[in-house]
C-alpha positions as MATLAB code, in Angstrom:
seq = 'XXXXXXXXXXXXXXXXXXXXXXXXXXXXXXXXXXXXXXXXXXXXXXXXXXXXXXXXXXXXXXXXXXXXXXXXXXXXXXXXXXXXXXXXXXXXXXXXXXXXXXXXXXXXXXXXXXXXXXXXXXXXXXXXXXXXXXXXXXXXXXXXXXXXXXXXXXXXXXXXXXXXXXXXXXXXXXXXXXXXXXXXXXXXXXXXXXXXXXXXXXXXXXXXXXXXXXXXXXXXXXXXXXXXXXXXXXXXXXXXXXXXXXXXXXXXXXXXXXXXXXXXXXXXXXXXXXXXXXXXXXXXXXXXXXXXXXXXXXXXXXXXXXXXXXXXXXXXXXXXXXXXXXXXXXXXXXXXXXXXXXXXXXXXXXXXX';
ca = [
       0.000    0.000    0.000;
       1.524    2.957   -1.273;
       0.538    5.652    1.867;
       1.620    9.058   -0.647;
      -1.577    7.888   -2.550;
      -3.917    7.063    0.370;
      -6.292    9.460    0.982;
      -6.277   11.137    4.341;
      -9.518   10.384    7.096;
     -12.152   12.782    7.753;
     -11.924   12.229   11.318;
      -9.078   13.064   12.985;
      -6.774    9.430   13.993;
      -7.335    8.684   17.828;
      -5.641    5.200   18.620;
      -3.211    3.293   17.589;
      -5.734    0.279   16.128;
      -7.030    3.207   13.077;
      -3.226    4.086   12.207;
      -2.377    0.387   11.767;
      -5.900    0.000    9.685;
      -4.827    3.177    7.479;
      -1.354    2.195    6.785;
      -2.414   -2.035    5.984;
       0.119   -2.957    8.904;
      -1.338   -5.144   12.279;
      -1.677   -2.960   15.649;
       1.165   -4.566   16.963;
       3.797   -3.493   14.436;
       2.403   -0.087   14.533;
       3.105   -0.143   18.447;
       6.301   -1.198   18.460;
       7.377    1.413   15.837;
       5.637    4.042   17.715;
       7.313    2.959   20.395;
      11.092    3.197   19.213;
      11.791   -1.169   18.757;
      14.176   -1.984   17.058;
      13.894   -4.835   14.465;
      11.372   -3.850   12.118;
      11.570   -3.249    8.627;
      12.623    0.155    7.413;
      10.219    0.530    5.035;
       7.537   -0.176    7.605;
       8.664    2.068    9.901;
       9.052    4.972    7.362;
       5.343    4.079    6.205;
       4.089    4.839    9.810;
       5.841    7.765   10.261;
       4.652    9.225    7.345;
       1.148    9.169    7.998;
       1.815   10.208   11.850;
       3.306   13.230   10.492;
       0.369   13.484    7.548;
      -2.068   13.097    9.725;
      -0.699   14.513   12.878;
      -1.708   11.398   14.967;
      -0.252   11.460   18.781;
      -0.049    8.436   20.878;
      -2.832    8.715   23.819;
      -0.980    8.817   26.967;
      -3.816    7.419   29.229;
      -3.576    4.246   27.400;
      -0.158    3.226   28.080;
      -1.052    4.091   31.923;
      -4.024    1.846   31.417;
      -1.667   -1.086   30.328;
       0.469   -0.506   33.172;
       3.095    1.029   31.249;
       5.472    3.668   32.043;
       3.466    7.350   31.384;
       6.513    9.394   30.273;
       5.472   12.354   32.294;
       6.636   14.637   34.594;
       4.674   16.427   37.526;
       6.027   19.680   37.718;
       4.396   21.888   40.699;
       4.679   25.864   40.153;
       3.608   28.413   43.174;
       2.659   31.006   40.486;
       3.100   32.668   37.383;
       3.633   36.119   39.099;
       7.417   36.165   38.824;
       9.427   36.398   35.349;
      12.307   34.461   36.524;
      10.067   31.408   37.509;
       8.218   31.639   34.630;
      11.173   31.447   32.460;
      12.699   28.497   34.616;
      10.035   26.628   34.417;
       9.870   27.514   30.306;
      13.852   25.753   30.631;
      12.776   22.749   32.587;
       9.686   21.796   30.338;
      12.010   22.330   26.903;
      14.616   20.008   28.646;
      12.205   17.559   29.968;
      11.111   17.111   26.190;
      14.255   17.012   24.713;
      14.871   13.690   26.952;
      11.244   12.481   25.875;
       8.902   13.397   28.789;
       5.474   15.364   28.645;
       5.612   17.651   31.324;
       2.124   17.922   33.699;
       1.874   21.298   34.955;
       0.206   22.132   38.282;
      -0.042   25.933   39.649;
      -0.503   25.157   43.346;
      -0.161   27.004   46.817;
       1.138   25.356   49.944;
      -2.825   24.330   50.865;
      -3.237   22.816   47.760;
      -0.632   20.088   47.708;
      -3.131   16.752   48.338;
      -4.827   17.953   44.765;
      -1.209   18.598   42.563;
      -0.240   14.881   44.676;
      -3.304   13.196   44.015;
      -3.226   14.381   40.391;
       0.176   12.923   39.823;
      -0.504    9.689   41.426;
      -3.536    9.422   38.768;
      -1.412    9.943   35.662;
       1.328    7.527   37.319;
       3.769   10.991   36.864;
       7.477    8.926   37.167;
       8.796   12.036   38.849;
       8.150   15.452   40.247;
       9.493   18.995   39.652;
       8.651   21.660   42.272;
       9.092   25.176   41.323;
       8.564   28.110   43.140;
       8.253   28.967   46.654;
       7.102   25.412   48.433;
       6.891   25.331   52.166;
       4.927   23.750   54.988;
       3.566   20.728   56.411;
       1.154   19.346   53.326;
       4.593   19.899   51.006;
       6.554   17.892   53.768;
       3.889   15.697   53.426;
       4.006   15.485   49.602;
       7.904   14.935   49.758;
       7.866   11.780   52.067;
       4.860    9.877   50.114;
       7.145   10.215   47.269;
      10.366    8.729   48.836;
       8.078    6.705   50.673;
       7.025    5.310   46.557;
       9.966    5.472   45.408;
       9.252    8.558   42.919;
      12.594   11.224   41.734;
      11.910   14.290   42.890;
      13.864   17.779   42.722;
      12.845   21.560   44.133;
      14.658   24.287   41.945;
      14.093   26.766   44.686;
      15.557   27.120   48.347;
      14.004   24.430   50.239;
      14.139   23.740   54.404;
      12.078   20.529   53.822;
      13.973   17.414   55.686;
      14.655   14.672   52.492;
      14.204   17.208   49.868;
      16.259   17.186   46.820;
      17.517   21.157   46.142;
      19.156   22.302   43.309;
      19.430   26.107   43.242;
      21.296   28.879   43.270;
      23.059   29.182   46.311;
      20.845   32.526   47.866;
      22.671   33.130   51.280;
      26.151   33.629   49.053;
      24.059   35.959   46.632;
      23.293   38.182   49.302;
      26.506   38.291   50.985;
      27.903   39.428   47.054;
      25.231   41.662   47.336;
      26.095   42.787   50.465;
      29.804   43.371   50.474;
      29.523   45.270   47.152;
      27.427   47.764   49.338;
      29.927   47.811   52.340;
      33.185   47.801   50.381;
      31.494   51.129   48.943;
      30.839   52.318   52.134;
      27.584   52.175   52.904;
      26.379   51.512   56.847;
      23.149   51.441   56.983;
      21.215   49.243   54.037;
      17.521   49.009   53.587;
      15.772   46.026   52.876;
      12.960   45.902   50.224;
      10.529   42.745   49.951;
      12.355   40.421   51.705;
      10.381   39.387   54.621;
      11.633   36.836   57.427;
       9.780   33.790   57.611;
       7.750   34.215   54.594;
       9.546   31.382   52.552;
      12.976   29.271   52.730;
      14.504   31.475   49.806;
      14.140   34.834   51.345;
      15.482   33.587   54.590;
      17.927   32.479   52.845;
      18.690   35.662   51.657;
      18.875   37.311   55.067;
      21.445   34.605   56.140;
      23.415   36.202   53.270;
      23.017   39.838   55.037;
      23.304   39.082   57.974;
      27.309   36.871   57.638;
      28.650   39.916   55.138;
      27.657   42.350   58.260;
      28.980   40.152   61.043;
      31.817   39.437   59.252;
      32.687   43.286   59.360;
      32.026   42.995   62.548;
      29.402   45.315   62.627;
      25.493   45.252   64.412;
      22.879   43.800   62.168;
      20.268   45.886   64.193;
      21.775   49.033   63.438;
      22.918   48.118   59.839;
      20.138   46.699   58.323;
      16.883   48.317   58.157;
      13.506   47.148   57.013;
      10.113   48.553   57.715;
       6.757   47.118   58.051;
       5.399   45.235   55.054;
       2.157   47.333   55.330;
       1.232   47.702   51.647;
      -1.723   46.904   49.176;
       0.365   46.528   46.149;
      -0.506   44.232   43.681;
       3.159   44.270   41.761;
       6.681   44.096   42.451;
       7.242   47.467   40.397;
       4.628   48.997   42.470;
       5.659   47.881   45.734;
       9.014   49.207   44.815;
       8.453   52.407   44.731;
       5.784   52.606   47.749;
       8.909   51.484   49.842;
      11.321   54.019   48.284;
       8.801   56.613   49.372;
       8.070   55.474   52.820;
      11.991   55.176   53.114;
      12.245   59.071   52.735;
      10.061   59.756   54.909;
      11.930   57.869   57.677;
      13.772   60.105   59.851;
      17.247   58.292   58.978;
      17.242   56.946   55.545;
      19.772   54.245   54.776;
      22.031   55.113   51.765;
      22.078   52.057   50.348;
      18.761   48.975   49.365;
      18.685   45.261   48.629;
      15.385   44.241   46.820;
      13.652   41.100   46.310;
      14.145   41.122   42.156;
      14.835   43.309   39.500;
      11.645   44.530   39.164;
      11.071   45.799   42.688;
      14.577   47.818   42.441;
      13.323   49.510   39.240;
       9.889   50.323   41.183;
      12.316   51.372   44.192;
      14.658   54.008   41.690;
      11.093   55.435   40.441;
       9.995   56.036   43.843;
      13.415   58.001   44.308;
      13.204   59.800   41.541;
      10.058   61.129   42.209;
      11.231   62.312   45.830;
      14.355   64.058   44.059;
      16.620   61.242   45.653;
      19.278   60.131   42.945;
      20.508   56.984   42.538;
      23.365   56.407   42.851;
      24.529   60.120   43.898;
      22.284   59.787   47.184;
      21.477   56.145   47.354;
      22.558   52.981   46.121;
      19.973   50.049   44.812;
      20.657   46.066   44.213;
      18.068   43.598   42.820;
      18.402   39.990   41.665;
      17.624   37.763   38.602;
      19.722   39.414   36.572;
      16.593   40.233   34.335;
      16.298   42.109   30.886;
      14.725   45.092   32.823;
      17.645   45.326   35.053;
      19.860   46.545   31.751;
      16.696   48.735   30.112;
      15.927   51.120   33.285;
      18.700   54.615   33.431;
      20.610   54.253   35.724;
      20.920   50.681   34.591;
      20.422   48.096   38.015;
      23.730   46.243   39.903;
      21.907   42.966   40.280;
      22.702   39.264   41.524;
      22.485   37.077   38.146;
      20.206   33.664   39.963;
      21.885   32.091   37.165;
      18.134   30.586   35.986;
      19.214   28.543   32.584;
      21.993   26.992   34.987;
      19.743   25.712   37.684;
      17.142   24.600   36.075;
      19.500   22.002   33.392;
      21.235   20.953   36.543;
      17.945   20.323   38.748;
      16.693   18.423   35.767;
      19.844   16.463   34.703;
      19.850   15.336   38.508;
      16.349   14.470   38.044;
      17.035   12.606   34.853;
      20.080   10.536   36.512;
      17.404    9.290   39.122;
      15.233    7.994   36.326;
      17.683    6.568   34.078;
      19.327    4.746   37.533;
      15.704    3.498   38.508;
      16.948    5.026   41.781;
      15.181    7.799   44.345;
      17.030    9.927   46.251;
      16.743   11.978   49.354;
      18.273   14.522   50.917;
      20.135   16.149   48.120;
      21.415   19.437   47.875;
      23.315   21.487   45.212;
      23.687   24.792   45.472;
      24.900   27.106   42.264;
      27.688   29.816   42.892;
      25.716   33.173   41.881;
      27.087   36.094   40.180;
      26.972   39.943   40.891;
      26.564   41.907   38.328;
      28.095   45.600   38.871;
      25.979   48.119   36.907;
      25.149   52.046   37.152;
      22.649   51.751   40.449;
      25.160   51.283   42.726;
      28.096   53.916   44.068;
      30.005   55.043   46.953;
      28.031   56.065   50.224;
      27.364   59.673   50.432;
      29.547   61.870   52.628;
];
């Protein structure tokens, strides 16, 4: 049967019994071609990929879970789509997840909603699971030990305090001591905090380990070095946020010459709100973000940032995860952590006299 000639279907091809009808070769054949055997004729095999690609037919997942077969997906859980830089990770870790043959199962969940995203990968027999994001709390804890209790890879691309949890990440407390001693070594005492809020989440914890070991290590007092003031705010972006806290900063009776923000985005926000007080930066104050993102090279003066080194962290939480899987092995307890970068731009310069 000669497929170039065969006329395509109305209906669109749903299993893999109508491809082996349409191309006059039994179910079987079809399913071992479709599923990479070796061993078959060539000309068979180029007959069935031809009219996959004609007819744009895609194997039905469910069914090799329904025959007890491997799924060839990946759970990945993601806190939100608020944040650029988690966005575009998990962008990286779905491209690289395909390029080694798995469909990626995306869940958007918050720290209550763990039992669903677990319950949801249990169904579709998900042979591991990515967690993205900000993840804390007792329902993830939970989460983490049913899957080392089953045996399923697992791997959180974010700071983690989770006992058993596999981390790979940037390493955060070392990006904020960067951070921190760029500040110092220009001579700036007293830094303000922006977004970063202790006990919120592992990762901005994290970061505050970071502050606090560059000003210890100067031997100087955290309490009178580092400022923050009361979250307080309604905002519903970083960028906005950003330059709330630059104003409320000027109005404080002492304000620090120098800021660490959460991201990129809340230091631009932060520089706007200066501006519009007539504070300069970097003339009167000094600002850092993190990320490393486009925006942190488009704003004037461009933004000294802490690259989170995204592409790097994501390949290396998914290689990690990929060893597991091609070892048939789960492991616990792992932790890698990424040396960051800081990235010395226009926003920053030497304390004011």
């Amino acid at each position: 049967m000669n497929s170039r000639n065969q006329s395509l279907p109305t209906a669109p091809i749903r299993t893999t019994a109508e491809l082996a009808r349409l191309v006059g070769l039994s179910r079987a054949t079809v399913s071992r071609i479709l599923n990479g055997h070796k061993g078959i004729k060539q000309k068979n095999v180029d007959r069935v990929m031809q009219m996959v690609k004609r007819t744009g037919f895609t194997a039905n997942p469910y069914s090799r879970i329904l025959r007890g077969r491997r799924s060839g997906t990946i759970a990945v859980c993601l806190s939100d789509f608020k944040h650029y830089a988690l966005v575009q990770k998990l962008a990286i870790v779905v491209r690289l997840l395909a390029d080694a043959g798995y469909t990626a199962l995306i869940e958007t969940v918050d720290n209550s909603d763990h039992v669903r995203s677990a319950r949801l990968a249990t169904r579709m027999r998900a042979e591991a699971v990515v967690f993205a994001g900000q993840h804390s709390g007792a329902e993830v804890a939970a989460h983490v030990r049913d899957l080392a209790a089953s045996a399923t890879p697992h791997v959180f691309t974010d700071s983690c305090s989770i006992p058993g949890a596999n981390v790979v990440t940037v390493d955060r407390v070392r990006a904020l001591k960067l951070a921190t001693d760029h500040l110092l070594d220009l001579g700036h005492r007293r830094i303000g905090i922006i977004g970063i809020v202790p006990g919120r989440t592992p990762v901005e914890d994290a970061r505050l380990g970071g502050l606090h070991q560059a000003v210890l290590a100067r031997h100087l007092d955290p309490e009178r070095t580092l400022v923050s003031l009361p979250v307080g705010s309604t905002a519903t972006s970083n960028l906005i946020y950003g330059r709330e806290m630059a104003a409320r900063f000027v109005a404080t009776e002492r304000m620090p010459t120098a800021y660490v923000t959460l991201n990129d985005e809340m230091a631009f926000g932060a520089i706007e709100g200066f501006r519009a007080a007539g504070v300069r930066v970097p003339l009167d104050v000094s600002v850092v973000g993190f990320n490393n993102e486009d925006i942190a090279v488009l704003t004037s003066p461009a933004i000294t940032t802490v690259d989170a080194e995204v592409a790097a962290s994501a390949s290396a939480a998914v290689e990690f995860l990929l060893d597991q899987l091609r070892t048939r092995k789960a492991i616990s307890g792992y932790c890698r952590l990424l040396p960051p970068r800081l990235i010395v731009r226009g926003s920053t310069g030497p304390a004011p006299a």
